[in-house]
GULO-919711 format. One record per residue (C-alpha): x negated, y, z; residue in three letters; residue number from 1. Coordinates in Angstrom, 1 decimal, decimal comma, m for minus. Layout:
N
<rec c1="X" c2="Y" c3="Z" res="ALA" n="NUM"/>
...
% end
This chain:
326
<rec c1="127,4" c2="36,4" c3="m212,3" res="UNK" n="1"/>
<rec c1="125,4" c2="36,3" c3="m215,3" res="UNK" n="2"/>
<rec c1="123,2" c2="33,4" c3="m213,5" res="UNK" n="3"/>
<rec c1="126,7" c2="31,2" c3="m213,1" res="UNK" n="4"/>
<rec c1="127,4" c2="27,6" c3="m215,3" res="UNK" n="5"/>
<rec c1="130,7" c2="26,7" c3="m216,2" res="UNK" n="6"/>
<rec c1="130,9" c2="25,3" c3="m213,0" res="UNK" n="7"/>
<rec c1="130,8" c2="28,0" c3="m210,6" res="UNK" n="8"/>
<rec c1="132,8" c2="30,5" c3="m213,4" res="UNK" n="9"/>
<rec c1="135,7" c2="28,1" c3="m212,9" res="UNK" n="10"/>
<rec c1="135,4" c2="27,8" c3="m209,1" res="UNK" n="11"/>
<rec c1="135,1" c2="31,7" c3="m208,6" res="UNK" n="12"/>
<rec c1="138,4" c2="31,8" c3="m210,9" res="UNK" n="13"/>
<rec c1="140,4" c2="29,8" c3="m208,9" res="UNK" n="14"/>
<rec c1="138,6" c2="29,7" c3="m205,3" res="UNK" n="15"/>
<rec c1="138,1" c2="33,8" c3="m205,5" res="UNK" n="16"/>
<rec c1="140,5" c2="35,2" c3="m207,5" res="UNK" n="17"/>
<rec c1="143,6" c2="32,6" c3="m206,5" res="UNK" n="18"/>
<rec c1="144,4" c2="32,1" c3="m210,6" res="UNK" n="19"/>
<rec c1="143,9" c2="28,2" c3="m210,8" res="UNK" n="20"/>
<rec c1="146,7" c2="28,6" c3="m213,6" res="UNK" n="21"/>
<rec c1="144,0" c2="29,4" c3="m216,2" res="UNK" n="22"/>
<rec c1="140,6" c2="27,1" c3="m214,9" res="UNK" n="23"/>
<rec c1="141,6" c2="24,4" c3="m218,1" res="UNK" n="24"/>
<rec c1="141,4" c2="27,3" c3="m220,5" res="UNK" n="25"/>
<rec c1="138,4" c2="29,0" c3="m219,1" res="UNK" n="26"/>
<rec c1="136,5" c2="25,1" c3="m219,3" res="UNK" n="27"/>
<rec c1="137,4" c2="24,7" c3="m222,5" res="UNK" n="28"/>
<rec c1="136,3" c2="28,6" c3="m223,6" res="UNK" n="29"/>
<rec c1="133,8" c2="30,1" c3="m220,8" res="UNK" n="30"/>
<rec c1="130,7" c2="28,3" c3="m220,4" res="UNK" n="31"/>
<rec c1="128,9" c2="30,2" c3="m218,4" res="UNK" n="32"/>
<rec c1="129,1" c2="34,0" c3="m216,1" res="UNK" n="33"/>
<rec c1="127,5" c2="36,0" c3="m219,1" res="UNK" n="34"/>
<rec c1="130,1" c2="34,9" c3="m221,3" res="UNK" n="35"/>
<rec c1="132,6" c2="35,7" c3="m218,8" res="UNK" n="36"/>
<rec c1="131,0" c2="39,6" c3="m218,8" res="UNK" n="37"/>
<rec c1="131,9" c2="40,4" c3="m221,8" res="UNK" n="38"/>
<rec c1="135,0" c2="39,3" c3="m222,4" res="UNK" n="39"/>
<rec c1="137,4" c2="41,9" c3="m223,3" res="UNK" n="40"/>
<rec c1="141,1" c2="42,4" c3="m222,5" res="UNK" n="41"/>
<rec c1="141,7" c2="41,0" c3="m225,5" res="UNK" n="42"/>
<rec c1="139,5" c2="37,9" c3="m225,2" res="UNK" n="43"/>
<rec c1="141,1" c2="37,3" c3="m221,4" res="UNK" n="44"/>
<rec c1="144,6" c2="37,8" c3="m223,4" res="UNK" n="45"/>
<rec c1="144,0" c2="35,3" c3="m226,3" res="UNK" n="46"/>
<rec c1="141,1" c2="32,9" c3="m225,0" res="UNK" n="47"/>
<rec c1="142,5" c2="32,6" c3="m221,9" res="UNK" n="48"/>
<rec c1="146,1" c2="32,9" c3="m222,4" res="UNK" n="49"/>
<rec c1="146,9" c2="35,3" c3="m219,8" res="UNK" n="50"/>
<rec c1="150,1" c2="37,1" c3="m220,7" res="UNK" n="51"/>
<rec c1="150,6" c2="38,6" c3="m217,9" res="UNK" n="52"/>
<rec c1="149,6" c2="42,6" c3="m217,6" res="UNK" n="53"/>
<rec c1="148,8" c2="42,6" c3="m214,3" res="UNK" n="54"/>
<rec c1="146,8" c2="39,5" c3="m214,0" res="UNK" n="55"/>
<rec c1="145,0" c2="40,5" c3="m217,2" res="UNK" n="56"/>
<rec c1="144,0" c2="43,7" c3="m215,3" res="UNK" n="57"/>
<rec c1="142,8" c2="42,1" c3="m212,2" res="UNK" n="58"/>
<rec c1="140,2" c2="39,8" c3="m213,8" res="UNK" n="59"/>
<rec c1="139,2" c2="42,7" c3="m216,2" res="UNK" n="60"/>
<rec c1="138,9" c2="44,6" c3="m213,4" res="UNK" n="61"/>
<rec c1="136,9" c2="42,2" c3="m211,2" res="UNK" n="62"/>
<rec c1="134,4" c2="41,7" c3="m214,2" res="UNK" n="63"/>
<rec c1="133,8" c2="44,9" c3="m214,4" res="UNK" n="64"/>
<rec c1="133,2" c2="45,1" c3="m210,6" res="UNK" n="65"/>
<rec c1="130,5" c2="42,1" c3="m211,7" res="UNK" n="66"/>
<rec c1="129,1" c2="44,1" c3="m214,0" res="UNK" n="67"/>
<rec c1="128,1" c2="47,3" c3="m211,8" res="UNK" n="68"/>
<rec c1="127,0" c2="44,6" c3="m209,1" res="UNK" n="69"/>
<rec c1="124,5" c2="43,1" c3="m212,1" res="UNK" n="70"/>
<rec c1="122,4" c2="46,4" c3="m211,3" res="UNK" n="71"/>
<rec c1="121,9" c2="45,7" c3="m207,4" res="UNK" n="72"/>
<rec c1="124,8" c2="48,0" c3="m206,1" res="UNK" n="73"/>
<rec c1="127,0" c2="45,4" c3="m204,8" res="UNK" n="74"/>
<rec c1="130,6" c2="44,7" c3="m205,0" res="UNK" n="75"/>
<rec c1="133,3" c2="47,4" c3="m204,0" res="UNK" n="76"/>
<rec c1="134,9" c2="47,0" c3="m200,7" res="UNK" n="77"/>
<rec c1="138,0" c2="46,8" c3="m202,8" res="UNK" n="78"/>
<rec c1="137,0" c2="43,3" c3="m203,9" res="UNK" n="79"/>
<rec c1="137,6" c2="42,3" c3="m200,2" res="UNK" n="80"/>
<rec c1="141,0" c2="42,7" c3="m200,1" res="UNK" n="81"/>
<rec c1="143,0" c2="39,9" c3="m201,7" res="UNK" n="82"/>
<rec c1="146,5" c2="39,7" c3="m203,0" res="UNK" n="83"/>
<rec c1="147,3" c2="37,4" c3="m200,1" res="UNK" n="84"/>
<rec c1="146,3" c2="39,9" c3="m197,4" res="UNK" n="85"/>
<rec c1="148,0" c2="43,0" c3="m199,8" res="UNK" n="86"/>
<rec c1="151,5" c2="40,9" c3="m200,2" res="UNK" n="87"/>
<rec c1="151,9" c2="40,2" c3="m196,5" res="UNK" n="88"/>
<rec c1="150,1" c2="42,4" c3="m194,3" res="UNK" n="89"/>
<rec c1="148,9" c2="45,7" c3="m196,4" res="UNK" n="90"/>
<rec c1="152,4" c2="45,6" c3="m197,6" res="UNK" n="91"/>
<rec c1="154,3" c2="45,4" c3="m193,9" res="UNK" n="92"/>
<rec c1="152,0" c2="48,0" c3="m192,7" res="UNK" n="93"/>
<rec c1="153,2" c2="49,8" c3="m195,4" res="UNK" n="94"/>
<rec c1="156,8" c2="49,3" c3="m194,2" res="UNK" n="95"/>
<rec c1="157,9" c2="47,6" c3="m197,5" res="UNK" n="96"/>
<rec c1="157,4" c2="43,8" c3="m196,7" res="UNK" n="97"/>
<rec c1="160,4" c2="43,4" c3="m199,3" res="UNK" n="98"/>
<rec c1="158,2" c2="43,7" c3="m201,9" res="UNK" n="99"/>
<rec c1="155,7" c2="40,8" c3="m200,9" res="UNK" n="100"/>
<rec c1="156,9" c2="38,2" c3="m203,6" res="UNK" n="101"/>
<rec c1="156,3" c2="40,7" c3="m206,4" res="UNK" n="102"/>
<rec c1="153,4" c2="41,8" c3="m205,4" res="UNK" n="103"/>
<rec c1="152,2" c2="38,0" c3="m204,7" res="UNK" n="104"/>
<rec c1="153,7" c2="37,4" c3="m208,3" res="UNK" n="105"/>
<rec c1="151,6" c2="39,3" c3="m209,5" res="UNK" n="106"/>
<rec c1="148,7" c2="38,4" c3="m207,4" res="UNK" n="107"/>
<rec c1="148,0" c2="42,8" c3="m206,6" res="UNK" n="108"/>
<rec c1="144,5" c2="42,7" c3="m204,6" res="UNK" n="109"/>
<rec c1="142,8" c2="46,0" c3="m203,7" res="UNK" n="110"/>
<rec c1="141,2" c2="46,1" c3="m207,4" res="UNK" n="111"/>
<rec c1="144,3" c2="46,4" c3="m208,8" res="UNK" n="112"/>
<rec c1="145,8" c2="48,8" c3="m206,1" res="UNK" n="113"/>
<rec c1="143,3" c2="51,2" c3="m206,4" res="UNK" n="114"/>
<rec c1="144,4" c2="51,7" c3="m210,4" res="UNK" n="115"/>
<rec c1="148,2" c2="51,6" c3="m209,6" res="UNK" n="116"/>
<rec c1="150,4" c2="54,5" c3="m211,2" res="UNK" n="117"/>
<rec c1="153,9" c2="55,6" c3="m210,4" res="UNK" n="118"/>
<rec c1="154,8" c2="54,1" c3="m214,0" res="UNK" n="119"/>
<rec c1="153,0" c2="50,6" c3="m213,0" res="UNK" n="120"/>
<rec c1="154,9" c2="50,6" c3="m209,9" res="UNK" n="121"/>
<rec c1="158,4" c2="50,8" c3="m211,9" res="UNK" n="122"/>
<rec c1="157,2" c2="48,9" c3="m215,0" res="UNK" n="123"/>
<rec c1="155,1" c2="45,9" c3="m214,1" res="UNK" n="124"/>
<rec c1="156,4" c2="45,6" c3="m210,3" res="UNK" n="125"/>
<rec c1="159,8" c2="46,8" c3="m210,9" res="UNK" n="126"/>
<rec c1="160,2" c2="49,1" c3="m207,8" res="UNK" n="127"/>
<rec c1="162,7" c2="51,9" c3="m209,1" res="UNK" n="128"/>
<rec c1="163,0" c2="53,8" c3="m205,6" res="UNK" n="129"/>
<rec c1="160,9" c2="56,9" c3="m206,2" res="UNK" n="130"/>
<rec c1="160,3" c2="57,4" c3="m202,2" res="UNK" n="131"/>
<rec c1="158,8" c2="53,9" c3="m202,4" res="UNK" n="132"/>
<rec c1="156,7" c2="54,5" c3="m205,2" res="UNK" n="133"/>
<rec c1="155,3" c2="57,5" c3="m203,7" res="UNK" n="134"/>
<rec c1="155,0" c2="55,5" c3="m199,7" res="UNK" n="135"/>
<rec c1="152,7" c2="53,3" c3="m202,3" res="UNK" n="136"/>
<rec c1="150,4" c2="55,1" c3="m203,8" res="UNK" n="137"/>
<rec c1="149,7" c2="57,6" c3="m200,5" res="UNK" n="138"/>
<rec c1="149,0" c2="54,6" c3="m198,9" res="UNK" n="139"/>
<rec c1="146,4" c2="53,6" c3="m201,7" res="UNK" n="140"/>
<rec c1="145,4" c2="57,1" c3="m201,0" res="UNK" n="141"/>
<rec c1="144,8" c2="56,1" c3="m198,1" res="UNK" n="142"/>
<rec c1="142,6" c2="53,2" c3="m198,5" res="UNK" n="143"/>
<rec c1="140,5" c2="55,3" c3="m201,2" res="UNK" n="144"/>
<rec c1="139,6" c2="57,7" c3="m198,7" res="UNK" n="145"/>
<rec c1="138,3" c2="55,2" c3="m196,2" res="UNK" n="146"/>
<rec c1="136,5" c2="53,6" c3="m199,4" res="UNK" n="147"/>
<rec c1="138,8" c2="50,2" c3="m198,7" res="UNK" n="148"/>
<rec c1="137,1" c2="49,5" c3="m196,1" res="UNK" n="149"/>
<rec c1="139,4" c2="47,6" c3="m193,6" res="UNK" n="150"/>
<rec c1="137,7" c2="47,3" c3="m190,8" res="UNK" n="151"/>
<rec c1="137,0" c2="51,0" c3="m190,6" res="UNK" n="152"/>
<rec c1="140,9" c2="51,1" c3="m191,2" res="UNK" n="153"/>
<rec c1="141,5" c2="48,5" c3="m188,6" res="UNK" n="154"/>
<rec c1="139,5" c2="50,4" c3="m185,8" res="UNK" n="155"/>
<rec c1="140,7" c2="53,8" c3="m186,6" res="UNK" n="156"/>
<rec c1="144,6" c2="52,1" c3="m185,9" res="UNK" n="157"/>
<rec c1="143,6" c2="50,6" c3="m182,5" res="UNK" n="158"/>
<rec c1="142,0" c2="53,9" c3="m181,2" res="UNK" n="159"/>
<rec c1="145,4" c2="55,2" c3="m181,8" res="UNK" n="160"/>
<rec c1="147,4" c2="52,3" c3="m181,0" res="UNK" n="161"/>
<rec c1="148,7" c2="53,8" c3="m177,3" res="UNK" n="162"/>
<rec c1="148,0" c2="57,6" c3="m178,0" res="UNK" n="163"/>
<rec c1="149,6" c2="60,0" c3="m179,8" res="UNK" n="164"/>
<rec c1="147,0" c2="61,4" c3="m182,1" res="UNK" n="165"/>
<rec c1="145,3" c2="60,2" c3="m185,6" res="UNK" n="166"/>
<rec c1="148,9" c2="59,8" c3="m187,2" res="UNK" n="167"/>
<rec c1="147,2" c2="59,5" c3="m190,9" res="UNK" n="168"/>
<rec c1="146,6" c2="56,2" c3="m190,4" res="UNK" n="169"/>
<rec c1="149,6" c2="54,8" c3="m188,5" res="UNK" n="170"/>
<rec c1="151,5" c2="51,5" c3="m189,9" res="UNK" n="171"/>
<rec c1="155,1" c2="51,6" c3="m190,1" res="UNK" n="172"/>
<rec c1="155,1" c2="49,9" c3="m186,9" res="UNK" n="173"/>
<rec c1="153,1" c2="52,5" c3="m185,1" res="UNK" n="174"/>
<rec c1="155,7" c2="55,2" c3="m186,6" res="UNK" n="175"/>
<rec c1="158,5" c2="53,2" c3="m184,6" res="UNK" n="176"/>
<rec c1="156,6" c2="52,9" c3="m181,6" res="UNK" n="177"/>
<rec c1="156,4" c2="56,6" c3="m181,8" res="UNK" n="178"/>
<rec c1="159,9" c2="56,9" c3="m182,4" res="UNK" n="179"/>
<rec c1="160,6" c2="55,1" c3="m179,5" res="UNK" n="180"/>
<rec c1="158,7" c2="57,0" c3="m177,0" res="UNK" n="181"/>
<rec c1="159,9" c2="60,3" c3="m177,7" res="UNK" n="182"/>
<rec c1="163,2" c2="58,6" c3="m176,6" res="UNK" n="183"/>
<rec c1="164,9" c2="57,6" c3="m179,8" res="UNK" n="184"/>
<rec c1="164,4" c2="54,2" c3="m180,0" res="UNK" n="185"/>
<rec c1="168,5" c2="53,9" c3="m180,8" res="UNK" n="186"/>
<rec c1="167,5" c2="55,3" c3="m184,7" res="UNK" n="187"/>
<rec c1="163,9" c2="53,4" c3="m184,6" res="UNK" n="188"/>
<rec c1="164,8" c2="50,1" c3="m186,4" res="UNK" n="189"/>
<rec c1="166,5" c2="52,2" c3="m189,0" res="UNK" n="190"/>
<rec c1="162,8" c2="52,6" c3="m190,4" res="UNK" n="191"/>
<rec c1="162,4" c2="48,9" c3="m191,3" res="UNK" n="192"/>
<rec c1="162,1" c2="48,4" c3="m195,0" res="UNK" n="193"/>
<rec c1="162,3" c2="52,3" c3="m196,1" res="UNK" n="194"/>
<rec c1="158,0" c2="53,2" c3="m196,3" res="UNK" n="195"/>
<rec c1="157,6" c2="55,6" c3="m193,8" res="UNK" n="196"/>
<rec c1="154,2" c2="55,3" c3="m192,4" res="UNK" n="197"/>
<rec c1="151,4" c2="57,6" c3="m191,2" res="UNK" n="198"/>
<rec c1="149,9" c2="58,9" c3="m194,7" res="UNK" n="199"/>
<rec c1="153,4" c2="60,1" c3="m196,0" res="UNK" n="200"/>
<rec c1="153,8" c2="61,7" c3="m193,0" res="UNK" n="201"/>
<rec c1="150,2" c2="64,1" c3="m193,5" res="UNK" n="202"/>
<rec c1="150,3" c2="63,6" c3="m196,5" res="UNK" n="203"/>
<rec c1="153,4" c2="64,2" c3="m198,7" res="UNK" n="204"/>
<rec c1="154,5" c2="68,1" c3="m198,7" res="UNK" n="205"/>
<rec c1="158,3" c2="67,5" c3="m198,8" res="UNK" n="206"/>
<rec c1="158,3" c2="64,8" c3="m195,7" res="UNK" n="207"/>
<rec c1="159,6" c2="67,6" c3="m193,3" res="UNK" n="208"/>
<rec c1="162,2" c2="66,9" c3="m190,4" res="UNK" n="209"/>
<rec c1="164,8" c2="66,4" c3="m192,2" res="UNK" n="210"/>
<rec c1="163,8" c2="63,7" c3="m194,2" res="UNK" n="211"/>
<rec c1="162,7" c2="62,0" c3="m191,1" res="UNK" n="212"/>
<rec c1="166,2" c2="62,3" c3="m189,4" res="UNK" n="213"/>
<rec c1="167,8" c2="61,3" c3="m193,0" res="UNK" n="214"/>
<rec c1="165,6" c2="58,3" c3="m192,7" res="UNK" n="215"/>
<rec c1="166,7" c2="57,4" c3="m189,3" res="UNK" n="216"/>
<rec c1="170,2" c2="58,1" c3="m189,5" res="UNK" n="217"/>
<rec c1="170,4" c2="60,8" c3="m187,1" res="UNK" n="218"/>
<rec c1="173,7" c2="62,8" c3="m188,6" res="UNK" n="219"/>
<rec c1="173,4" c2="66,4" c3="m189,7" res="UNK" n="220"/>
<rec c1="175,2" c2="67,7" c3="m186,7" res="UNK" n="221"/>
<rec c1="173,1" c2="66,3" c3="m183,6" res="UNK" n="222"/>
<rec c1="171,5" c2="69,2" c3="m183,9" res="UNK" n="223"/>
<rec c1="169,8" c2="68,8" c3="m180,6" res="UNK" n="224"/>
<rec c1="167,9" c2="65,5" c3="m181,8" res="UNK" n="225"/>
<rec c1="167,0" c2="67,6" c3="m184,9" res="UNK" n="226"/>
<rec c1="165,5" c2="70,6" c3="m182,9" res="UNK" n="227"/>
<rec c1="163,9" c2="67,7" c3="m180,4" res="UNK" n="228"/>
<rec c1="162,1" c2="65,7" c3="m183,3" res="UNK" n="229"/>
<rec c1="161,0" c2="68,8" c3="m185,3" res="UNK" n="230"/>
<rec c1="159,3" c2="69,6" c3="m181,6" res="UNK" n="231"/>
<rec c1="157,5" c2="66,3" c3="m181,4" res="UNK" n="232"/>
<rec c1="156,8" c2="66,1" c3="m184,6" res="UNK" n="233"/>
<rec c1="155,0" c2="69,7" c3="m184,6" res="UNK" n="234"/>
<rec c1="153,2" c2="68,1" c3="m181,1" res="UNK" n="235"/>
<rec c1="151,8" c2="65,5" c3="m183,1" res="UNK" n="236"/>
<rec c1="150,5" c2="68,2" c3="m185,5" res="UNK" n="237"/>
<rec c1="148,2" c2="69,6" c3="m183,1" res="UNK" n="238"/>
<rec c1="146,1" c2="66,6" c3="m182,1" res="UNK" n="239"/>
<rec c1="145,9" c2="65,4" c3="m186,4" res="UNK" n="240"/>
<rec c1="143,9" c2="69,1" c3="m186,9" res="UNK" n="241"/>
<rec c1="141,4" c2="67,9" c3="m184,7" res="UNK" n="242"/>
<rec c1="141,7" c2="64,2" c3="m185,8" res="UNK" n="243"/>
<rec c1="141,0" c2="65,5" c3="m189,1" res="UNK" n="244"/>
<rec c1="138,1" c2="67,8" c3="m188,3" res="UNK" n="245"/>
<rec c1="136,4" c2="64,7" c3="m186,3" res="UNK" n="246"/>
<rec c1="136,8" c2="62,5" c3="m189,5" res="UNK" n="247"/>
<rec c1="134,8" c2="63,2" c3="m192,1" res="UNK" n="248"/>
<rec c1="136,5" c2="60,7" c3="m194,9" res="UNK" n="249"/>
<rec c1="139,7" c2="62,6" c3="m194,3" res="UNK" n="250"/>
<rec c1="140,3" c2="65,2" c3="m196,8" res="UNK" n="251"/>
<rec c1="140,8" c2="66,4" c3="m200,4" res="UNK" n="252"/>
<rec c1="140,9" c2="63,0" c3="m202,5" res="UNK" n="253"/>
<rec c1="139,2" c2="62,5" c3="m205,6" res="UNK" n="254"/>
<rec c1="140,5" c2="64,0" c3="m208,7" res="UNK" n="255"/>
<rec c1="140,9" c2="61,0" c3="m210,7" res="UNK" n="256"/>
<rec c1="143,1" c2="59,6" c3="m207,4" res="UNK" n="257"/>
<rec c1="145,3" c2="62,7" c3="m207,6" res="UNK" n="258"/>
<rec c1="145,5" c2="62,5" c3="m211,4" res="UNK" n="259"/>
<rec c1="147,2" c2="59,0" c3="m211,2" res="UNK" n="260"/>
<rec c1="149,2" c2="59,5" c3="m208,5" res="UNK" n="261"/>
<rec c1="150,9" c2="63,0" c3="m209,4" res="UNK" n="262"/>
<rec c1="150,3" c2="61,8" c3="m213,1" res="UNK" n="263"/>
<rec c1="150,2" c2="65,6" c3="m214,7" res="UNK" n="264"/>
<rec c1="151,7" c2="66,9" c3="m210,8" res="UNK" n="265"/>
<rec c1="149,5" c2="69,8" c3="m208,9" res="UNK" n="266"/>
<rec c1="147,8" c2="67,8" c3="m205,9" res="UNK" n="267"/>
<rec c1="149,5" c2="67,9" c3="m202,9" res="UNK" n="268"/>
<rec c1="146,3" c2="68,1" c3="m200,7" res="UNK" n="269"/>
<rec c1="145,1" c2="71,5" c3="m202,7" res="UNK" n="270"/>
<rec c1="144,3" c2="73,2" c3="m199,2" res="UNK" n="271"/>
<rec c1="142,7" c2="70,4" c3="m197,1" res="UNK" n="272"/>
<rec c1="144,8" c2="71,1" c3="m194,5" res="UNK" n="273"/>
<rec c1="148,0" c2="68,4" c3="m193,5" res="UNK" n="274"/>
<rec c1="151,1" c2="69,5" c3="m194,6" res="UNK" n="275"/>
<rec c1="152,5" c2="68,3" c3="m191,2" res="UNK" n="276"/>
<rec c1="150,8" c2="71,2" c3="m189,8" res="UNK" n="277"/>
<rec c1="151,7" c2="73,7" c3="m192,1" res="UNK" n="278"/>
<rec c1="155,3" c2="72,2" c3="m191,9" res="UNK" n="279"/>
<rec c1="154,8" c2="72,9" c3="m188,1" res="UNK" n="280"/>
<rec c1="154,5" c2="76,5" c3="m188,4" res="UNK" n="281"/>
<rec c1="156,4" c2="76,9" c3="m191,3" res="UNK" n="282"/>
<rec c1="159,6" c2="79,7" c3="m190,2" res="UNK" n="283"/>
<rec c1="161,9" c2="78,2" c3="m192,8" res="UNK" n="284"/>
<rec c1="162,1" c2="75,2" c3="m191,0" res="UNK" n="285"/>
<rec c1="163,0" c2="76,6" c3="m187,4" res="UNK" n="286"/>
<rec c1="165,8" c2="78,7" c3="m189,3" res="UNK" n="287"/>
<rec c1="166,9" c2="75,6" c3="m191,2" res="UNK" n="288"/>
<rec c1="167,1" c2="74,3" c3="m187,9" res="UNK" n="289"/>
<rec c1="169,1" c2="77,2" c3="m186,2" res="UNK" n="290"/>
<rec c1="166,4" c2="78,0" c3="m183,7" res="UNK" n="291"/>
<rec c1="167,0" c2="81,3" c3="m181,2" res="UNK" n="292"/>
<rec c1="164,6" c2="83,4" c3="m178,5" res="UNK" n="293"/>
<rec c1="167,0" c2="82,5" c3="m176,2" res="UNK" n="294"/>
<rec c1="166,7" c2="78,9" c3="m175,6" res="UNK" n="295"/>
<rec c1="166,9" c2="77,1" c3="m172,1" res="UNK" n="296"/>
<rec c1="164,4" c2="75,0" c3="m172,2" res="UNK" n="297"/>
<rec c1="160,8" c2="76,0" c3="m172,1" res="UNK" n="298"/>
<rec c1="159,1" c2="75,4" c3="m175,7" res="UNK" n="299"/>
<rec c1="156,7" c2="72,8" c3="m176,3" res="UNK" n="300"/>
<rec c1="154,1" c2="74,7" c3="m177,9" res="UNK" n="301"/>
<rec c1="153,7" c2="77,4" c3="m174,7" res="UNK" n="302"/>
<rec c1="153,3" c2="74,2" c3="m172,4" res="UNK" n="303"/>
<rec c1="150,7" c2="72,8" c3="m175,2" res="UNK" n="304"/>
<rec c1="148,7" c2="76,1" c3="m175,3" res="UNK" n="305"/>
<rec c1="149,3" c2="76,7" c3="m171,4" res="UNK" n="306"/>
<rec c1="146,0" c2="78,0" c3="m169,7" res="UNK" n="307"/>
<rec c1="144,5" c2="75,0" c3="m168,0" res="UNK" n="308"/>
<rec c1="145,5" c2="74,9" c3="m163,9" res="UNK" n="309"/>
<rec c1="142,5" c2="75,0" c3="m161,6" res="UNK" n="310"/>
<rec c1="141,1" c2="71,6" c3="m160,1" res="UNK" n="311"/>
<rec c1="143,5" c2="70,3" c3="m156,9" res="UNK" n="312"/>
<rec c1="146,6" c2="71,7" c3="m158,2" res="UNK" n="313"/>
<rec c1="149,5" c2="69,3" c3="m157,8" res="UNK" n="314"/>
<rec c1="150,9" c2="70,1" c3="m160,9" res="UNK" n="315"/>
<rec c1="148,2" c2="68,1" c3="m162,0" res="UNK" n="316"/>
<rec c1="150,4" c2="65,1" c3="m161,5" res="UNK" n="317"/>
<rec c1="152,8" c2="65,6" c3="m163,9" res="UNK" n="318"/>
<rec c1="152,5" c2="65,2" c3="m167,8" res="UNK" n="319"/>
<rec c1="154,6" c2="68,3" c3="m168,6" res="UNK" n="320"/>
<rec c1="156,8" c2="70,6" c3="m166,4" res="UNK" n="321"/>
<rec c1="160,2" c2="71,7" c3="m168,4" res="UNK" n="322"/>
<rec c1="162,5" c2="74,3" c3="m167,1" res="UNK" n="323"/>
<rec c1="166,0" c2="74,1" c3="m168,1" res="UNK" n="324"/>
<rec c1="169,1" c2="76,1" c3="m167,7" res="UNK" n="325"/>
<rec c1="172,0" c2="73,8" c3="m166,9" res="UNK" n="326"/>
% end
């Protein structure tokens, strides 16, 4: 950057960056890239006229990206990810596409996600709704701990795309799907615009069962589909252990990503362990959830851990075997 005329400043502005709103002010006050690296917030404020917060931040943020790239270390992945691809499909992934025009208002690329805060959410972006603020910023979580890189991201989904394993990194979408198949595809489309995705679910401590079921509108005295969801959802604990164990970019994040996202909170991944599997275990939820040594059908965890069946055995054929008593 520090090479660039006035030329190529003004066509990174509004080619790269999408802000052809300020090129006249930046011909008339940046004449070349090395000006442009050392303006301030300030100087992007008042020679610029940029008033608004967040766009103030994203050019400060993607100079500053310009700066460390001045010493031969290259640009973050984050600078890969524009606002147009954050707005529409980051954002429906997410399972909060109702957010796009905000978020395209204020042209959020992955720079500017990856400094996010609860109180920039509900200040600058306006979303009140703490559950969404937190589905946010674990999904930024998210992206920090693959280093925003979205092809990694991308590849890591469509391993997973027909198998019930890897859940960190599910989409909204992929959450339904799953919903579906364990046959309740009646409560499935109740998901749509409420932020569920894969990282809250291994990631946020107080996502247990029953905030799924309040999520999907199953009511509080089904307490069948309760004791059926807590099953599959302590199934698809067992295969994330060894998802995690197989990734090494999953684990504790940095401390400066749990310091903005808990802002002054203790970190919710203190053990390095998913708190869907602790939930899993946990005996407080299969009391909360009336559960009895008696019950008729056979439990999904002895069929899980069942001793494997020798070669040529026909139950072999089957997926699972359940007894009941009807």
């Amino acid at each position: 950057m520090s090479q660039w005329r006035a030329g190529a400043v003004q066509a990174w502005l509004e080619v790269v960056m999408g802000m052809p709103m300020y090129t006249r002010a930046c011909a008339e006050n940046v004449k070349s890239g090395k000006v442009l690296l050392g303006l301030t917030d300030e100087d992007l404020e008042l020679g610029l006229g940029i008033t608004n917060p967040m766009h103030r931040r994203k050019l400060r943020l993607a100079i500053e990206d310009y700066r460390r790239a001045e010493g031969d270390q290259g640009l973050s992945k984050a600078s890969e990810l524009d606002h147009h691809w954050v707005s529409t499909s980051w954002l429906s992934d997410v399972g909060l596409p109702q957010y796009s025009q905000t978020f395209q208002a204020h042209l959020v690329d992955g720079r500017v996600l990856n400094s996010l805060s609860r109180r920039d959410l509900e200040r600058f972006l306006s979303i009140s709704d703490h559950f969404h603020q937190t589905s946010i910023l674990l999904a930024v979580q998210l992206l920090q701990m693959l280093s925003f890189d979205k092809e990694a991201l991308q590849a890591r989904r469509t391993n997973c795309e027909h198998q019930d394993w890897d859940p960190l990194v599910w989409t909204c979408h992929r959450v339904m799907k799953w919903i579906r198949d364990i046959d309740l595809k009646e409560y499935a489309d109740s998901l749509q615009g409420q932020g569920i995705h894969g990282a809250v679910m291994a990631l946020d401590p107080s996502f247990d069962t029953d905030a799924m079921a309040k999520a999907l509108g199953i009511p509080g005295n089904k307490h069948m589909l309760h004791r059926h969801l807590y099953e599959e959802m302590k199934l698809l604990a067992a295969p994330h252990s060894n998802a995690e164990q197989s990734h090494e970019v999953i684990g504790s994040p940095s401390p400066v990503a749990v310091n903005r996202f808990t802002e002054g909170r203790v970190s919710m991944r203190r053990t390095g362990k998913s708190p869907l599997l602790l939930r899993a275990n946990s005996p407080s939820v299969e009391r909360s959830l009336g559960f009895h040594g008696s019950c008729g059908s056979l439990p999904r965890e002895a069929r899980v851990q069942a001793v494997p069946r020798a070669k040529g055995s026909p139950v072999h054929t089957y997926k699972s075997v359940e007894i009941t008593n009807v």
